[in-house]
DRENPA-3360 file (N, C-alpha, C; in nm, 2 decimals, always signed):
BEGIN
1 = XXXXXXXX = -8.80/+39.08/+1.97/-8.86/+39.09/+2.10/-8.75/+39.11/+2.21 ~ -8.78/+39.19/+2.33/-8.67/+39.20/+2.37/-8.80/+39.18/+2.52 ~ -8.64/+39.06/+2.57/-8.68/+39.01/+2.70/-8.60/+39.08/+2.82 ~ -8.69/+39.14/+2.96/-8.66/+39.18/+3.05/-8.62/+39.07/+3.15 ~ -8.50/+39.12/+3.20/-8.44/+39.05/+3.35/-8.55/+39.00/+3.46 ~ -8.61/+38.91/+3.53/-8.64/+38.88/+3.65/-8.57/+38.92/+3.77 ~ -8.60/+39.01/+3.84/-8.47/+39.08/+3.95/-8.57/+39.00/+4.07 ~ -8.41/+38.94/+4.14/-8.48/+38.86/+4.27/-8.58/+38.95/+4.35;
9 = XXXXXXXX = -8.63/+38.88/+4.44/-8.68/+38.96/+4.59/-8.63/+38.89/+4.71 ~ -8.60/+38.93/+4.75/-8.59/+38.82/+4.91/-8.64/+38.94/+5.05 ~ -8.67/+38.86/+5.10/-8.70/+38.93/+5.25/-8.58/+38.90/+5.33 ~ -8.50/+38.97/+5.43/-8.38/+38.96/+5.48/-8.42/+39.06/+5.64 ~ -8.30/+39.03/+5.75/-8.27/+39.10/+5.84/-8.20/+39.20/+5.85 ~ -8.26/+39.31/+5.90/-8.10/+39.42/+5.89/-8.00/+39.37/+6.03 ~ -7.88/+39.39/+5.97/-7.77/+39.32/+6.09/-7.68/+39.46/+6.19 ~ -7.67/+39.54/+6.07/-7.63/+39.67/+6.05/-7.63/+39.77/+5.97;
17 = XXXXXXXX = -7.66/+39.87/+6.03/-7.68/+40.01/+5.97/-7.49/+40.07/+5.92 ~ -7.49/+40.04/+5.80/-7.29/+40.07/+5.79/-7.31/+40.18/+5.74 ~ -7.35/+40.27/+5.75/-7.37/+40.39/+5.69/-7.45/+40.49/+5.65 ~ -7.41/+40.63/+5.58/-7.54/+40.68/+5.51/-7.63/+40.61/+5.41 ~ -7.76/+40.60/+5.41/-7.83/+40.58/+5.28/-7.78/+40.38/+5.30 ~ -7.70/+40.30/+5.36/-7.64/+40.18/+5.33/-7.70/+40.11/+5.45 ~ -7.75/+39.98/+5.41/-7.74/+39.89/+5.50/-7.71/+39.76/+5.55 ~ -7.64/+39.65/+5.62/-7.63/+39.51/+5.58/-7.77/+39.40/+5.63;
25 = XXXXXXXX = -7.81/+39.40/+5.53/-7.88/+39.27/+5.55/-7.86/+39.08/+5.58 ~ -7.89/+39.05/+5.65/-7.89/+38.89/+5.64/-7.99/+38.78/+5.62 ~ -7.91/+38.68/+5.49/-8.07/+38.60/+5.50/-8.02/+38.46/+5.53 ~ -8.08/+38.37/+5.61/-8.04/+38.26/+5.67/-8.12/+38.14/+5.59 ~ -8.02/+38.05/+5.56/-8.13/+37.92/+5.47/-8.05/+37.83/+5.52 ~ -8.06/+37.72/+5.49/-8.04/+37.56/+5.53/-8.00/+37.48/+5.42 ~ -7.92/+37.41/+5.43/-7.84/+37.33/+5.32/-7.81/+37.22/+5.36 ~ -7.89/+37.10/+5.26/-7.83/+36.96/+5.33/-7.64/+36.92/+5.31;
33 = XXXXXXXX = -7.62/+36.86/+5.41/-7.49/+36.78/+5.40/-7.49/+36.72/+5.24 ~ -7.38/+36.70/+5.19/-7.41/+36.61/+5.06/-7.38/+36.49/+5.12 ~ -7.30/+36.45/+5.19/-7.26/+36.30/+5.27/-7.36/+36.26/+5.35 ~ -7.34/+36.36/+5.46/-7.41/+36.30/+5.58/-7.54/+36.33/+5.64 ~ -7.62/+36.41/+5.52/-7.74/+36.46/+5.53/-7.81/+36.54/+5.61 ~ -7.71/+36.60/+5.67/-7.75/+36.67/+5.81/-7.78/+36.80/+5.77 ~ -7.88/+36.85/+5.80/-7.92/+37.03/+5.75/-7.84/+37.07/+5.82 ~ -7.77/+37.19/+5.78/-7.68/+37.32/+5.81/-7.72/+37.40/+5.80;
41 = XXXXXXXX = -7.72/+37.49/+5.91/-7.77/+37.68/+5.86/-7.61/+37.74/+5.79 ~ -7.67/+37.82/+5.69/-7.57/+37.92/+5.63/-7.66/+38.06/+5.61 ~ -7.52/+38.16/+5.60/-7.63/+38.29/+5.57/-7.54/+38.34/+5.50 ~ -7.62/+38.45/+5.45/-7.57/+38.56/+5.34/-7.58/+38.68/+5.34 ~ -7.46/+38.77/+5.35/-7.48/+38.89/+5.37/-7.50/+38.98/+5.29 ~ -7.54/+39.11/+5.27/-7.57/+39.20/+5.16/-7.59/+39.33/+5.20 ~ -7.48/+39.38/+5.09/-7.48/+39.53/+5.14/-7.61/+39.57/+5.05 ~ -7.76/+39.69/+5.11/-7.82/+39.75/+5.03/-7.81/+39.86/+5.03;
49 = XXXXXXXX = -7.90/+39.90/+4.95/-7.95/+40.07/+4.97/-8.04/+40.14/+5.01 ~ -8.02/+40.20/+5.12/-8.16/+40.28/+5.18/-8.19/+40.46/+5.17 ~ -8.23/+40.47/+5.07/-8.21/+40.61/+5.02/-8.26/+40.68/+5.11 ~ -8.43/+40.65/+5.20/-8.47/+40.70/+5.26/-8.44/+40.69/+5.44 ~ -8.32/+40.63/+5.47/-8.27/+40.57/+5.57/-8.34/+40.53/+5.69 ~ -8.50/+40.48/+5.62/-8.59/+40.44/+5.68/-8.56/+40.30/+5.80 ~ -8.45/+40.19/+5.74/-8.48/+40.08/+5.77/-8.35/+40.05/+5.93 ~ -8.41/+40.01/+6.05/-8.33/+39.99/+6.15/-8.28/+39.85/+6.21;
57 = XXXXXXXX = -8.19/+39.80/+6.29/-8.08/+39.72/+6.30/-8.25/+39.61/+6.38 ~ -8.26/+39.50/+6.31/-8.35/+39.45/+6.34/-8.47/+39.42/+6.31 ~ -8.49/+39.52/+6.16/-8.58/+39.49/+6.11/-8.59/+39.41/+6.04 ~ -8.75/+39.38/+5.98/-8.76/+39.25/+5.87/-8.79/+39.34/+5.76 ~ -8.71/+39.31/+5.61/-8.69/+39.38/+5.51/-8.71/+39.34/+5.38 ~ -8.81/+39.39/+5.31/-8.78/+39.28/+5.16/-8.67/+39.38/+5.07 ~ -8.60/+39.33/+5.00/-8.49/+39.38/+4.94/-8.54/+39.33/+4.75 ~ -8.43/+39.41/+4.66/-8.52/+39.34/+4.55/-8.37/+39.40/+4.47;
65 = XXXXXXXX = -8.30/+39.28/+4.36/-8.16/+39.37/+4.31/-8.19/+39.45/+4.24 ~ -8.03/+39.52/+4.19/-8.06/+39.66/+4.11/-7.91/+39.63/+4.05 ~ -7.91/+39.79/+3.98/-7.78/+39.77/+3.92/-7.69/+39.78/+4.07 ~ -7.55/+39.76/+4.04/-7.43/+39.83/+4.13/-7.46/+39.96/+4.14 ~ -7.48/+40.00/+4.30/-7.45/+40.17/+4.35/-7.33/+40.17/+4.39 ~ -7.23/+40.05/+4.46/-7.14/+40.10/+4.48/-7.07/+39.96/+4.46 ~ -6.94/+39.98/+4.50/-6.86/+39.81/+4.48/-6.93/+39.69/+4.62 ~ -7.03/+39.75/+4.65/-7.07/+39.59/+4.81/-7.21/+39.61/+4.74;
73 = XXXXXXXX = -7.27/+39.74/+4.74/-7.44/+39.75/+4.72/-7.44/+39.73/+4.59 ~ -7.53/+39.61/+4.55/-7.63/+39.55/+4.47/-7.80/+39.54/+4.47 ~ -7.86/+39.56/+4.61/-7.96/+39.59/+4.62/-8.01/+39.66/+4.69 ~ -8.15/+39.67/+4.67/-8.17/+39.82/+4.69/-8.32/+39.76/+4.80 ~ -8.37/+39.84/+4.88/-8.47/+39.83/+5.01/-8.57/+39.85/+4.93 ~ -8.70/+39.75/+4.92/-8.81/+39.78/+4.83/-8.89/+39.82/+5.00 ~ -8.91/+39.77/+5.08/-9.01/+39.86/+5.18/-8.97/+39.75/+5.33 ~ -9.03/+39.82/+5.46/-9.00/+39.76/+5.57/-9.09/+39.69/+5.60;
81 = XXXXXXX = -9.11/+39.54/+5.62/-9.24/+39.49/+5.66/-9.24/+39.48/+5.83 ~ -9.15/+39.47/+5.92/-9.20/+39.47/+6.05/-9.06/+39.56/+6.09 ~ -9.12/+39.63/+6.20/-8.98/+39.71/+6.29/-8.97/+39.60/+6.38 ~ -8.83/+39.65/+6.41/-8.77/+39.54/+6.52/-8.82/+39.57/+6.67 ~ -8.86/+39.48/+6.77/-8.92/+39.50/+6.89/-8.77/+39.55/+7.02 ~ -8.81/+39.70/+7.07/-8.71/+39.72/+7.16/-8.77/+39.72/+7.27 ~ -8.67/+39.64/+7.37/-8.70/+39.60/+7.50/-8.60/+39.67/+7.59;
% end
């Protein structure tokens, strides 16, 4: 039997558009102190892929991995759930 990989999903922010087809995403989570118990925000950046260079600086994104497209991009833009509001 041959078993298939579980590939994450996460929903992330675009932070920046770094290029053709490429975008950086960010996802922000919270981590307790191990001492002092105090939640901490930390985040995570990630270069994806946006073939269709649908996705802009502010959107909310779900992202899903893939193989390597390049030496940063690991994943790839499964669709845009909200545009970002310009004022």
């Amino acid at each position: 039997m041959e078993t298939h990989e579980v590939k994450k999903n996460r929903n992330a922010v675009v932070v920046s558009k770094s290029g053709d087809k490429s975008i950086v995403c960010q996802i922000d989570y919270k981590v307790k102190h191990p001492r002092y118990g105090k939640y901490m925000s930390r985040r995570t950046k990630l270069g994806v892929h946006d073939p269709a260079n649908q996705a802009g600086v502010g959107d909310l994104v779900e992202i899903t991995e893939c193989r390597p497209i390049s030496k940063t991009k690991n994943w790839r833009l499964v669709k845009v759930l909200s545009k970002a509001v310009i004022e």
